[in-house]
C-alpha positions as protocol buffer text, in pm:
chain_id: "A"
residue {
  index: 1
  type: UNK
  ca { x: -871 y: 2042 z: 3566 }
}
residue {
  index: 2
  type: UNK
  ca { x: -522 y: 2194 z: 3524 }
}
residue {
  index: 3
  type: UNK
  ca { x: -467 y: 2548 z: 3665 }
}
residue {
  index: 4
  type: UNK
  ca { x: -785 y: 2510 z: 3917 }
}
residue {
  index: 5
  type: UNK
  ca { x: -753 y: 2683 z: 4243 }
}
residue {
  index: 6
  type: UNK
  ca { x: -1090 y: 2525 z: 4398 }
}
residue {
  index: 7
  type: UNK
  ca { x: -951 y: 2171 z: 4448 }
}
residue {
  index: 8
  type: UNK
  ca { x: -713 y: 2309 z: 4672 }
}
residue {
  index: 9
  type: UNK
  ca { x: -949 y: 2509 z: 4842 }
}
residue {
  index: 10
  type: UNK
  ca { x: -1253 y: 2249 z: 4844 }
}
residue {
  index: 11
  type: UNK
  ca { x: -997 y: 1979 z: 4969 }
}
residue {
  index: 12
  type: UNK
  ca { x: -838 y: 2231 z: 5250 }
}
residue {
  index: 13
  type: UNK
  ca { x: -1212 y: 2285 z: 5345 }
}
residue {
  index: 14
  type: UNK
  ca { x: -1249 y: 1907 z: 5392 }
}
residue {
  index: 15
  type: UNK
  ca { x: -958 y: 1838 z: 5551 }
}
residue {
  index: 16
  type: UNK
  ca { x: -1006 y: 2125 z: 5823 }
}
residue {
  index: 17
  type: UNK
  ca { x: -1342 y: 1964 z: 5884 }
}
residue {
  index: 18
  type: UNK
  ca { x: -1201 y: 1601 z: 5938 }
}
residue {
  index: 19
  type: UNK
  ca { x: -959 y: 1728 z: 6184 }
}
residue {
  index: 20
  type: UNK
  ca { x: -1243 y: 1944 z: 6370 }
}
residue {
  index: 21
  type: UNK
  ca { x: -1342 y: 1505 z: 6429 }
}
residue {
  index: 22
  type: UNK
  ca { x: -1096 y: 1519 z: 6716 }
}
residue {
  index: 23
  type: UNK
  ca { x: -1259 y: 1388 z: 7020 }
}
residue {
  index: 24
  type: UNK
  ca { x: -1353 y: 1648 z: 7238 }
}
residue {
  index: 25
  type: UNK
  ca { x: -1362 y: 1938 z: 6996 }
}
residue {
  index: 26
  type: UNK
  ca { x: -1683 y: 1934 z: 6933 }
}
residue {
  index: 27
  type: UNK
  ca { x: -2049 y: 1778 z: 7120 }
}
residue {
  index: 28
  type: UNK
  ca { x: -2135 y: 1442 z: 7099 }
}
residue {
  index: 29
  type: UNK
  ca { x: -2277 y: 1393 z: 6760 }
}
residue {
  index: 30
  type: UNK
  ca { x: -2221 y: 1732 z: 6679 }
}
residue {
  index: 31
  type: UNK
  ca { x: -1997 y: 1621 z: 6360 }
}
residue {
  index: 32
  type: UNK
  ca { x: -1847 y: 1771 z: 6049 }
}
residue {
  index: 33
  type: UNK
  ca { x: -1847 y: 1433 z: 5915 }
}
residue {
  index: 34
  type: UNK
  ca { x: -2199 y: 1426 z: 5759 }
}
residue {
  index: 35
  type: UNK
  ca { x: -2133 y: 1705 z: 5563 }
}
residue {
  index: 36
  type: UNK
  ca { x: -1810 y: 1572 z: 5429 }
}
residue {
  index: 37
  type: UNK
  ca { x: -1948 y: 1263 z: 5256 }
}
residue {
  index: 38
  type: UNK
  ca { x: -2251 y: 1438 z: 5155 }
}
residue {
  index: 39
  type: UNK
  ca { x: -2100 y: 1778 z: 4991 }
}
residue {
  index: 40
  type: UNK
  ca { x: -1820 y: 1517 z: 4844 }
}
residue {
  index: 41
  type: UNK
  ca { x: -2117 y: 1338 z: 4635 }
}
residue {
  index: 42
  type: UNK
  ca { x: -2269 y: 1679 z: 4573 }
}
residue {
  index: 43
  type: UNK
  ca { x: -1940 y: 1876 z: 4468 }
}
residue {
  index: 44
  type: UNK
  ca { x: -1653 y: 1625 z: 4322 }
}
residue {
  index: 45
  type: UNK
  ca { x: -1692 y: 1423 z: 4020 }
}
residue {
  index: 46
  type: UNK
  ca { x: -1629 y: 1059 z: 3934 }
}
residue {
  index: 47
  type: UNK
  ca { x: -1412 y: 849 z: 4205 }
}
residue {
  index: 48
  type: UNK
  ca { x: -1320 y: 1180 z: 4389 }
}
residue {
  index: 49
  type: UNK
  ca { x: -1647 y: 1206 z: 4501 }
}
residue {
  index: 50
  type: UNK
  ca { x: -1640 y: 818 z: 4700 }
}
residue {
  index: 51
  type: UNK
  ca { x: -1263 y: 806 z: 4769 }
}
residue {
  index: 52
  type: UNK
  ca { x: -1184 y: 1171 z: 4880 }
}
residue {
  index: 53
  type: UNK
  ca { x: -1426 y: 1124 z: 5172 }
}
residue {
  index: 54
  type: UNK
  ca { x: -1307 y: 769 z: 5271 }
}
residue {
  index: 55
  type: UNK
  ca { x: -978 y: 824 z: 5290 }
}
residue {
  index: 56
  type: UNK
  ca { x: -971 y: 1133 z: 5492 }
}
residue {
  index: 57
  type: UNK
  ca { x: -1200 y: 972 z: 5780 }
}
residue {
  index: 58
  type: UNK
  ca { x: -1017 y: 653 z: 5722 }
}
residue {
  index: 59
  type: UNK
  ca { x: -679 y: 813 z: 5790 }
}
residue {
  index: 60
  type: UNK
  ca { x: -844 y: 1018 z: 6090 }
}
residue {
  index: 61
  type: UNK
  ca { x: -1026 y: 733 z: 6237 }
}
residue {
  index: 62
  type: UNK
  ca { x: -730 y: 552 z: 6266 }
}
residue {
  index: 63
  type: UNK
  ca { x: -523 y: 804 z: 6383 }
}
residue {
  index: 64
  type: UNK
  ca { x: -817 y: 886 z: 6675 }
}
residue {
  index: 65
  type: UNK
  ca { x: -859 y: 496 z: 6736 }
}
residue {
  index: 66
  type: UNK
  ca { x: -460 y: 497 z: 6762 }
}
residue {
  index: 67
  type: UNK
  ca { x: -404 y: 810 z: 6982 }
}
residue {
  index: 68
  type: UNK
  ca { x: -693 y: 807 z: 7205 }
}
residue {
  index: 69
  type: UNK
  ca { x: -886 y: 515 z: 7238 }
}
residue {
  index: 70
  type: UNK
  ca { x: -617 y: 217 z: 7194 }
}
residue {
  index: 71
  type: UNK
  ca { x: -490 y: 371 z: 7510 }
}
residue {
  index: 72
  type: UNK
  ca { x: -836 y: 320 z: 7675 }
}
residue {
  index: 73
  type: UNK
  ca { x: -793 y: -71 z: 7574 }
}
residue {
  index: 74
  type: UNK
  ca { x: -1018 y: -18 z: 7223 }
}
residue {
  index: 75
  type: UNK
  ca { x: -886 y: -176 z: 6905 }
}
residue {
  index: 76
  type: UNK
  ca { x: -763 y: 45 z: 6599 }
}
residue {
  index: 77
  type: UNK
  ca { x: -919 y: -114 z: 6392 }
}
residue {
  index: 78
  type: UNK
  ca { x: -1286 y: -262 z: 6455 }
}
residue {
  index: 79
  type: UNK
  ca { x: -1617 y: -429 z: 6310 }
}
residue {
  index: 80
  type: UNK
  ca { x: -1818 y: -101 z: 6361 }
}
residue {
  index: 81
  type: UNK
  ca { x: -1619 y: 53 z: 6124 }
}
residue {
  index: 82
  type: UNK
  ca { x: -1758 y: -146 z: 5832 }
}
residue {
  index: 83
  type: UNK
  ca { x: -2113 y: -24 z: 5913 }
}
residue {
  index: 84
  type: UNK
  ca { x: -1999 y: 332 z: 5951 }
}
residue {
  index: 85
  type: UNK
  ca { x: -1836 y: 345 z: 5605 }
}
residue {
  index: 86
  type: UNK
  ca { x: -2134 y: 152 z: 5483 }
}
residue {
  index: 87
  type: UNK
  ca { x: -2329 y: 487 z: 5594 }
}
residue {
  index: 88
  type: UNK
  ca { x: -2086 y: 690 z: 5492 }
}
residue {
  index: 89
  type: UNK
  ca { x: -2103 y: 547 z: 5125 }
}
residue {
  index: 90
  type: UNK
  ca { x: -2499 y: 637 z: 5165 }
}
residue {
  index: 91
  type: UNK
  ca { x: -2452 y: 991 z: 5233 }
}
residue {
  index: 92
  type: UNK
  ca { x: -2229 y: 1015 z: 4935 }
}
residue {
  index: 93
  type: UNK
  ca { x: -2497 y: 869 z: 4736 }
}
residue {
  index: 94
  type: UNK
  ca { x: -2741 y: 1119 z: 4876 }
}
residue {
  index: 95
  type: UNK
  ca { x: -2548 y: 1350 z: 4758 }
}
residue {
  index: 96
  type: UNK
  ca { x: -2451 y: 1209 z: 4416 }
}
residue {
  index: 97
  type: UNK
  ca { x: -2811 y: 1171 z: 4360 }
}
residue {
  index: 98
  type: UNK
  ca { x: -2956 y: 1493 z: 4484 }
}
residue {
  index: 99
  type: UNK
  ca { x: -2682 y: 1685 z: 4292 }
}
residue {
  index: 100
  type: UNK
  ca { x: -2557 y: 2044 z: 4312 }
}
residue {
  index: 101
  type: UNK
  ca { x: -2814 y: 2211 z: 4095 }
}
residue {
  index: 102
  type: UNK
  ca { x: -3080 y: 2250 z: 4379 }
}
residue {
  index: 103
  type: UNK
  ca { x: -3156 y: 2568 z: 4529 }
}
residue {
  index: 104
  type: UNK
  ca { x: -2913 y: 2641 z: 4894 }
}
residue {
  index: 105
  type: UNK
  ca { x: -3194 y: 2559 z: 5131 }
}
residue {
  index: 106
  type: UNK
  ca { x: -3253 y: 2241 z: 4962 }
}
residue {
  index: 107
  type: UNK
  ca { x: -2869 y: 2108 z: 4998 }
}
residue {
  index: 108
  type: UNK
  ca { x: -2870 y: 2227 z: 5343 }
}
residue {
  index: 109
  type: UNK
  ca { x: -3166 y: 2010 z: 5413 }
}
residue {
  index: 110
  type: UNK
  ca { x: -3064 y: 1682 z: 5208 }
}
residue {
  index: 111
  type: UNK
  ca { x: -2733 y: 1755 z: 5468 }
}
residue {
  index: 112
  type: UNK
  ca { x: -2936 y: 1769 z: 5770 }
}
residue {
  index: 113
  type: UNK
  ca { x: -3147 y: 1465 z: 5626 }
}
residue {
  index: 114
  type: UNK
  ca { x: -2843 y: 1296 z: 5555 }
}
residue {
  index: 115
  type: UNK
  ca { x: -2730 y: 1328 z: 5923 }
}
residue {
  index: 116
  type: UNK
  ca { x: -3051 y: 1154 z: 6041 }
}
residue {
  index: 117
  type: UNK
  ca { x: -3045 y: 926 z: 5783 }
}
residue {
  index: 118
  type: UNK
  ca { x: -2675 y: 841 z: 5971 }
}
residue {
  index: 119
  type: UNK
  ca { x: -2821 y: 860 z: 6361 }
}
residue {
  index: 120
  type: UNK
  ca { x: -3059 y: 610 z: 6251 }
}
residue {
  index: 121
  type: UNK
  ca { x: -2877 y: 368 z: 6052 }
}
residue {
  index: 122
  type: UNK
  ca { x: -2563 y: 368 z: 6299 }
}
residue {
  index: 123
  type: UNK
  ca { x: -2838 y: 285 z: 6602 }
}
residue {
  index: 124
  type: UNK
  ca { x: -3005 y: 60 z: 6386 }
}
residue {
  index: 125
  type: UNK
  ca { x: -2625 y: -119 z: 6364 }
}
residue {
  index: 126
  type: UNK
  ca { x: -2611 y: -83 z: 6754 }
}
residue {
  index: 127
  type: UNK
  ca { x: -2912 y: -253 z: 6819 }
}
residue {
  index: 128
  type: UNK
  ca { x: -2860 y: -543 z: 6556 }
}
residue {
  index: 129
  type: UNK
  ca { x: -2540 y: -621 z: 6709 }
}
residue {
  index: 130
  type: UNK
  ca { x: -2570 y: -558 z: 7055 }
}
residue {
  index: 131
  type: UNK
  ca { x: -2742 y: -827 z: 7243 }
}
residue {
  index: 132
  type: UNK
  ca { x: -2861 y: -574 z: 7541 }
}
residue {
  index: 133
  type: UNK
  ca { x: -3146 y: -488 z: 7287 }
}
residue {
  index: 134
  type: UNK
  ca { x: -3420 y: -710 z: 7228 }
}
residue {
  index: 135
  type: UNK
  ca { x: -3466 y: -791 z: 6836 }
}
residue {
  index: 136
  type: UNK
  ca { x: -3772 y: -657 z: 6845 }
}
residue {
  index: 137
  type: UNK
  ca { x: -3931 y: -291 z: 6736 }
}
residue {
  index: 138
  type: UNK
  ca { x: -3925 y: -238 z: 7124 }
}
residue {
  index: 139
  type: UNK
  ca { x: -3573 y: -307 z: 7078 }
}
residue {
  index: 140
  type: UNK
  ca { x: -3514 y: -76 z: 6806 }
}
residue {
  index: 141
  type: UNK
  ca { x: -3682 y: 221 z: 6939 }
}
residue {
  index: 142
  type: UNK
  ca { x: -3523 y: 176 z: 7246 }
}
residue {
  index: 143
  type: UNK
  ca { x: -3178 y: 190 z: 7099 }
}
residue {
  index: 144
  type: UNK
  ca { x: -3275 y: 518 z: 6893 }
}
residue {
  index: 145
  type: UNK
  ca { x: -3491 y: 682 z: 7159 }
}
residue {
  index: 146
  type: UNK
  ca { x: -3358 y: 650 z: 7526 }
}
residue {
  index: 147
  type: UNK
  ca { x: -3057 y: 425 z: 7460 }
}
residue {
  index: 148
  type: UNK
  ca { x: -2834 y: 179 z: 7751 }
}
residue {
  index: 149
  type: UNK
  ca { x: -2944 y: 275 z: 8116 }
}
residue {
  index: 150
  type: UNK
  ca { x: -2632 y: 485 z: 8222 }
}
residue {
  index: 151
  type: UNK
  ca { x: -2600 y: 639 z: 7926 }
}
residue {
  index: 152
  type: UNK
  ca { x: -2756 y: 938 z: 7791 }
}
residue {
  index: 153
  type: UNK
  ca { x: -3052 y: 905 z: 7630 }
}
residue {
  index: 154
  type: UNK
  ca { x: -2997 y: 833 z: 7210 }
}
residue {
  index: 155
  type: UNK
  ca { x: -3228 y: 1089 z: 7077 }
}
residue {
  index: 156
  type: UNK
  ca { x: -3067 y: 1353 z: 7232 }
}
residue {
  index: 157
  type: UNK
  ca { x: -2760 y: 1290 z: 7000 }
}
residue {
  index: 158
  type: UNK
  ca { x: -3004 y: 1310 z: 6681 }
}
residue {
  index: 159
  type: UNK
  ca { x: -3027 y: 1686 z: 6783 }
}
residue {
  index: 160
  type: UNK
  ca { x: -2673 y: 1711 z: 6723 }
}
residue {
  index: 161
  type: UNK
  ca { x: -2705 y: 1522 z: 6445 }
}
residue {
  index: 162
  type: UNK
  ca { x: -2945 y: 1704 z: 6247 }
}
residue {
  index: 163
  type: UNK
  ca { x: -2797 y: 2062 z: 6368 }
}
residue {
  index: 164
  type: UNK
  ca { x: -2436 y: 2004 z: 6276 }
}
residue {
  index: 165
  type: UNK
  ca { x: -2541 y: 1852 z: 5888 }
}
residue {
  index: 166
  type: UNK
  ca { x: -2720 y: 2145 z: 5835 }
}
residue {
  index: 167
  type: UNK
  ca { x: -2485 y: 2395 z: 5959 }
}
residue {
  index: 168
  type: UNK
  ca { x: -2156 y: 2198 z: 5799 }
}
residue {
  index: 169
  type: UNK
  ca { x: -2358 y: 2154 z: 5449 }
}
residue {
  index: 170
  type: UNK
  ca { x: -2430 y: 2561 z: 5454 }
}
residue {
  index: 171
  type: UNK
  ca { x: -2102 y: 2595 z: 5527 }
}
residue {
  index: 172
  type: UNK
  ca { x: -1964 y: 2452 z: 5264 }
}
residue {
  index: 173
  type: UNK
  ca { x: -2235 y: 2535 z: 5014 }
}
residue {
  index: 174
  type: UNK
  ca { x: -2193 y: 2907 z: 5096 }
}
residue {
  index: 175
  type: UNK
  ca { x: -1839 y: 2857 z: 5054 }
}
residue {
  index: 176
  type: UNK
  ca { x: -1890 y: 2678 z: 4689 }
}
residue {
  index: 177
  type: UNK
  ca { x: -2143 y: 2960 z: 4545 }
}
residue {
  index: 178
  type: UNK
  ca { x: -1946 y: 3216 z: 4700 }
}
residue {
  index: 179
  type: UNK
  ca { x: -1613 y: 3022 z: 4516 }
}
residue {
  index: 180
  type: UNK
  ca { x: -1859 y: 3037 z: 4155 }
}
residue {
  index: 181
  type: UNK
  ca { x: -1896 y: 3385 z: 4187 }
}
residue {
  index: 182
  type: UNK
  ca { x: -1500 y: 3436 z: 4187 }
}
residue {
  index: 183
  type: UNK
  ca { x: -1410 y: 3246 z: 3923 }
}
residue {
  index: 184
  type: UNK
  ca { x: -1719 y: 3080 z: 3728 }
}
residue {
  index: 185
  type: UNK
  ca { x: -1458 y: 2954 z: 3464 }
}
residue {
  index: 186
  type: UNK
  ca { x: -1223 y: 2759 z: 3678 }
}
residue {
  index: 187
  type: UNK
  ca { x: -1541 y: 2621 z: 3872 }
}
residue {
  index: 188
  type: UNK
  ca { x: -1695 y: 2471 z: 3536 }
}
residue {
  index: 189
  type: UNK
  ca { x: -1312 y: 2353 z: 3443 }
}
residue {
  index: 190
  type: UNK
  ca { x: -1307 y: 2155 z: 3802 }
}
residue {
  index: 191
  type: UNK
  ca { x: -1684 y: 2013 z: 3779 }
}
residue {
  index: 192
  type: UNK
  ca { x: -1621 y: 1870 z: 3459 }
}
residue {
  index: 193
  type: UNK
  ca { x: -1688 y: 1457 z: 3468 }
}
């Protein structure tokens, strides 16, 4: 572990992505995020892997929920955020269980799965809690398919959704193989468990 320039690096990467989370930056749903949790369970070992992840969008959420949306009378610090960090604990798992020794176009699909895998379990939290819905499956496919009247439709986010996992994972996959091919030593000294 000593001496390894790719935690550095692989962290930097991370981080640059949780700031591109900034409000505005970027399309609805069109998020760095998925790719974080699910290149952490992919690429870091042991508790790196689950607490890396956490604590960067933890520290960013609240800084976001502090700086932009306490202002627009929102709480720092809310319920919603439990089922998001539930989901982001499942992407990590995705990732931990797919693992880094599948071929490119693989890990950029378990990324872009992982996204959906998100759209629909955060909408799924929506409609459970939400009492607009019916608790019904005409409920639930409203809240994942056309959404709240005045909003825009809910499906059309699981385009960003899907897009942005895949092209965050290749990102960072490139960036990992292309980091191997430098220095295979230091990248077997890092992955080490």
């Amino acid at each position: 572990m000593k001496g390894s320039n790719h935690i550095p690096w692989l962290l930097g990467l991370m981080v640059l992505f949780t700031a591109m989370r900034w409000p505005g930056l970027l399309p609805s749903n069109f998020s760095p995020v998925y790719a974080i949790c699910f290149c952490a369970g992919l690429y870091l070992s042991g508790w790196r892997a689950w607490a890396v992840p956490l604590v960067l969008l933890f520290v960013s959420d609240v800084v976001m929920n502090y700086f932009v949306y306490r202002p627009m009378g929102y709480s720092v610090f809310s319920a919603g955020m439990i089922g998001s960090y539930a989901l982001y604990l499942l992407l990590i798992a995705m990732g931990w269980r797919l693992g880094e020794k599948q071929s490119s176009a693989v890990l950029i699909g378990g990324g872009m799965l992982g996204a959906c895998a998100f759209f629909f379990g955060s909408n799924t939290l929506v409609w459970l809690g939400d009492p607009m819905y019916t608790k019904t499956v005409v409920g639930w496919v409203q809240s994942v398919t056309v959404g709240k009247a005045g909003f825009p439709p809910a499906i059309l986010f699981l385009k960003n959704s899907a897009i942005s996992g895949a092209i965050f994972t290749a990102v960072i996959v490139v960036a990992v193989n292309w980091a191997r091919l430098q220095r295979p030593a230091e990248w077997a000294e890092f992955r080490l468990r």
